[in-house]
N, C-alpha and C positions, 0 to 999 in steps of 0.2 A: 699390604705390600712389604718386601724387604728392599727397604730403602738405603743405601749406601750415601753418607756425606762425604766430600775429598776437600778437607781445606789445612791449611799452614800449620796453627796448632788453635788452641782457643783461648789464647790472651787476651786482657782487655781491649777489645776493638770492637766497634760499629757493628761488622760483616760477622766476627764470632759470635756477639749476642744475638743477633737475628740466627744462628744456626744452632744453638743452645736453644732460645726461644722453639725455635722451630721443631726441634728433636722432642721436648716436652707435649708439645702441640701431639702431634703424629704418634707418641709413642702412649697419651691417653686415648686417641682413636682405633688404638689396639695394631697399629706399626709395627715392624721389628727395625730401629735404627741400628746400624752400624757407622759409627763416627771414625772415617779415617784421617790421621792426621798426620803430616809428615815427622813432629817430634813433640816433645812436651816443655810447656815453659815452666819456669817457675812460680808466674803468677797466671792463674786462667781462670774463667768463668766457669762452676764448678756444671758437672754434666750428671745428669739423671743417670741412676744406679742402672735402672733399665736396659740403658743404651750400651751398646758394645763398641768399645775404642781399641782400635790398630794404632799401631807407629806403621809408619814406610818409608821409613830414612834407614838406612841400612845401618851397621852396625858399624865400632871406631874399627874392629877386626875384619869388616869388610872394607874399608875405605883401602883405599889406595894412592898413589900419589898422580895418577893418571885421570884425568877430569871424563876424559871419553871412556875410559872403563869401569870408574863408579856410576855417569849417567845410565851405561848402561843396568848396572847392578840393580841402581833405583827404580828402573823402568822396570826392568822385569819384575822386580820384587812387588810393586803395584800390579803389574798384571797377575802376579798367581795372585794377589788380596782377592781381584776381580774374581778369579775362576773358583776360589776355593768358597767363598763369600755367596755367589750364585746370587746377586742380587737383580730385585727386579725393576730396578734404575737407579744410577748414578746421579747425582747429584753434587756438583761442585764449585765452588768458593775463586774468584780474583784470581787473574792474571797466572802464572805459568803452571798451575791447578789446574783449569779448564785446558790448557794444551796439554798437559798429563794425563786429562781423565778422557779425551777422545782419542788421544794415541794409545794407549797402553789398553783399552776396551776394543781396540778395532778389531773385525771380527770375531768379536764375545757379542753374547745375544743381548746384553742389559741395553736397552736405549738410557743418551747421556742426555744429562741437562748440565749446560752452562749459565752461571750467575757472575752478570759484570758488575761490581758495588761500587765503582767508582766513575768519575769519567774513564773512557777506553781510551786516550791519549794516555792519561796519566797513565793506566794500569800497564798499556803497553807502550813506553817511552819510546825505545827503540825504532828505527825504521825497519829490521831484520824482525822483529816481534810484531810490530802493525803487517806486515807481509804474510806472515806465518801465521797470524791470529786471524784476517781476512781469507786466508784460505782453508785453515783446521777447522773454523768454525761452520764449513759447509756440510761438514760431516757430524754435527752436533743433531741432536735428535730436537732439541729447544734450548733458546737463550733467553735468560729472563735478565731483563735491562730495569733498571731505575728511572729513567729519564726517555721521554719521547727524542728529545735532542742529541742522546747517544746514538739513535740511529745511524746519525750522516756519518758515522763513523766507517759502517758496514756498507757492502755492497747488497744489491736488493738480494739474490741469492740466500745472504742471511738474514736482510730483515724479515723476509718471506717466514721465518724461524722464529722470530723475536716476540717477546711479549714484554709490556709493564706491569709489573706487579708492586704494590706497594708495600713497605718494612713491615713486618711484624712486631708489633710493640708489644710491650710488659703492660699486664692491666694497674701498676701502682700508680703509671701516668693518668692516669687517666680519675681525677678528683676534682671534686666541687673546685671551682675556683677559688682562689683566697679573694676577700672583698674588705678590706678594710688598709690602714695607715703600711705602705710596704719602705723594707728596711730601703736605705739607702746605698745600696749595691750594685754593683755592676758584675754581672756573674757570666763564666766563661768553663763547660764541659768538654773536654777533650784531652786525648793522648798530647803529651810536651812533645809534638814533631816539627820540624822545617816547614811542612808546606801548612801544617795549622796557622803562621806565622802571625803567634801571640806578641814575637817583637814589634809588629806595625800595633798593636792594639797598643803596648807598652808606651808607644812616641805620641798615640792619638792621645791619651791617659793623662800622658803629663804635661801636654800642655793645657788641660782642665785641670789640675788639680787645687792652684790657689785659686779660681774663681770658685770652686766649688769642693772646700773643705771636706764638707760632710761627707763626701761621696768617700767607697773603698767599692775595691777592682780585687773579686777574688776569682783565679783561676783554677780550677778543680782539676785533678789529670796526674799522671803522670808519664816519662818515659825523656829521652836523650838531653835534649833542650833543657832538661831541668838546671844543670849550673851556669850555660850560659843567660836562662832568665834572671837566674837570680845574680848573676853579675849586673844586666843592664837593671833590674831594678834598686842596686846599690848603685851603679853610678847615677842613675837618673832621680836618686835621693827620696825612693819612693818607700825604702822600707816599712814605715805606719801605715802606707796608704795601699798595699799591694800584697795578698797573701795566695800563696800557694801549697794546698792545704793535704795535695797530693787526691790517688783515687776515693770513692765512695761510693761504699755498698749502699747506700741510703740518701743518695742524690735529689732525689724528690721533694727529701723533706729540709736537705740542704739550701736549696733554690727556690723554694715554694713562696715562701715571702719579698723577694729579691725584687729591687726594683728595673730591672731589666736584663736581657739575657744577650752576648754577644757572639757569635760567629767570624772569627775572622781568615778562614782556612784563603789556600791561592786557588787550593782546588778540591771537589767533596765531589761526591755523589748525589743522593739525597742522604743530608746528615740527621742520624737518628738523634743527635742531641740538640739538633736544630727543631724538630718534631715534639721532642718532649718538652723542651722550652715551651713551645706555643700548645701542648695538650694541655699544662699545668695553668695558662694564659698568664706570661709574661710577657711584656713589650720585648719584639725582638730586634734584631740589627743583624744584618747578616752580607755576607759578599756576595759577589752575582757571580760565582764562581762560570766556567766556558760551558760545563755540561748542562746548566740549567736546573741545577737541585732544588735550591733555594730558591728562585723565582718561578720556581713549581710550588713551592709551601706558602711564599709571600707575593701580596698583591702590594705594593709600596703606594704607604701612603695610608693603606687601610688597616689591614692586619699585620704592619709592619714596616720596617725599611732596609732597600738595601743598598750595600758601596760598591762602588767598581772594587776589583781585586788588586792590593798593595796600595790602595790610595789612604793615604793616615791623615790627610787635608780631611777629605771626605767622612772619613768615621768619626775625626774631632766633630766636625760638622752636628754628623748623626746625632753622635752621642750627648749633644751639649742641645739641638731640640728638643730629646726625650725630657733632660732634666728641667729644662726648661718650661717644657708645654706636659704637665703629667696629666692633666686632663685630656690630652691627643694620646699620651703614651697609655693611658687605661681603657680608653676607646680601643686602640690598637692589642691590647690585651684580650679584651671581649671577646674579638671579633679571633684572634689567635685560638683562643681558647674553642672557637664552635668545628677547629678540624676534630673534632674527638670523631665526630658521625663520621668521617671520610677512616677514620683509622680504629672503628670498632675491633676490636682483637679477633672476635668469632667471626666476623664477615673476611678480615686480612688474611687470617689462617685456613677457612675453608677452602678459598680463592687458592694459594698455593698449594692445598690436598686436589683440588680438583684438578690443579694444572698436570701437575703429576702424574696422578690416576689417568687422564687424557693420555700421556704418553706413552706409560707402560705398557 
């Protein structure tokens, strides 16, 4: 197949490493990927030689100071990608992507596939955007959803459409488990954003901190948030106890000994860092975010625990069982660690070749 991707650009994020992952996948099945993306960042998840990458952000010589007549610039400019491209299905990435890649293909022969990676509230905030996205998406050829509970988002029309597919993980996740004495950590994967909201993790932190000296809280990540964290970790006089060490090509082996993994987003998807926490089997902690990601991965109580969202009562709680009871937190380990069978890489990736293949 000549497969077309439509996403933002391929920064460190969740949704870009599943399309990176994915294009790898597909393009050893003997694929032709074309990776379009609306600009390039500075920092991105690097992309197989293979693959052919577009920009479809128009030029600074195109812009103009009129919003209605660069939208349209952009529109079109995607639509010749579509005809000149001849692919033989679209495939496209979060929120106003997915209303780009079925407008701008209407009446082109490619059938489009829509990917929601987050909850559909979040991705489409708006009430003018839930309107638009409940009725563009009737004309989607397939949507692949995260979550059975993102359904009730949709009217039957498109769940009629919808499928769940589950992430595409990297095989380095997937390791013996560590079994012996683990460090004294509290570990935390994710982009520095607002709604990751690392500051309730910060308030739940510190009021553990002198009962439980030993313990250190490091947050891996980077992006906005990063000076207001490190301000509230100076006020809240955590500096020894709280490091933020930025991203890591080599995450795995950063968190492999860690004595438990935390989650503190208001609102996810299913979070791939939530996923490899528990393939490497560390005790995890996670919010019950609205769309049901996480209490899709965790059974509480068994292979994990989890908080209401914005509750810091509650994570103090969590967090201070774990340390407490580490023979429940190794149990809860174990049993994290047995999703590897649910997230084999060759059964996750065939799954979305086949879905694919189906539509074309």
């Amino acid at each position: 197949m000549r497969i077309a991707m439509l996403i933002g650009s391929l920064s460190k994020g969740g949704t870009e490493r599943v399309a990176v992952n994915l294009t790898d996948y597909l393009l050893k099945k003997g694929h032709q990927v074309t990776v379009v993306s609306q600009y390039i960042k500075e920092i991105e998840y690097p992309i197989n030689e293979a693959a052919k990458r577009i920009i479809s952000d128009i030029t600074e010589a195109e812009t103009t100071k009129s919003r209605v007549i660069n939208f349209y610039r952009r529109f079109m400019k995607l639509r010749r990608i579509w005809q000149s491209e001849k692919p033989d299905i679209i495939l496209s990435f979060i929120g106003k992507n997915n209303m780009m890649a079925i407008m701008t293909n209407y009446f082109l022969p490619a059938p489009v596939v829509v990917a929601v990676r987050g909850a559909p509230e979040e991705e489409y905030p708006t009430l003018f955007e839930r309107h638009i996205t409940r009725f563009l998406f009737r004309f989607a050829d397939g949507i692949i959803l995260q979550t059975e509970a993102s359904r009730t988002f949709f009217p039957a029309t498109v769940n009629r459409k919808a499928t769940v597919l589950r992430n595409p993980m990297e095989s380095r996740f997937f390791l013996p488990r560590f079994e012996g004495e683990r460090d004294k950590t509290i570990v935390v994967v994710g982009r520095l954003e607002g709604f990751k909201n690392h500051l309730m993790l910060l308030k739940a932190f510190s009021e553990l901190t002198e009962r439980y000296p030993e313990y250190q809280l490091i947050i891996h990540g980077e992006g906005v948030m990063r000076k207001a964290l490190e301000d509230e970790v100076a006020l809240l006089g955590l500096a020894k106890r709280v490091s933020l060490p930025g991203a890591s090509d080599h995450i795995e082996q950063d968190i492999y000994r860690a004595g438990m993994y935390v989650l503190s987003s208001d609102a996810e998807g299913v979070p791939n860092s939530l996923i490899e926490a528990m393939l490497l089997g560390l005790a995890c902690i996670a919010t019950d975010c609205p769309c049901g990601g996480p209490a899709d991965l965790i059974r509480h109580g068994e292979n994990g625990l989890l908080t209401p969202i914005k509750d810091a009562k509650k994570m103090k709680e969590n967090l201070q069982y774990l340390i407490e009871n580490p023979h429940l937190a190794e149990q809860m380990g174990k049993k994290a660690h047995s999703i590897q069978a649910l997230f084999d890489p060759q059964i996750v990736y065939e799954t979305w070749e086949k879905y694919l293949t189906m539509l074309r």
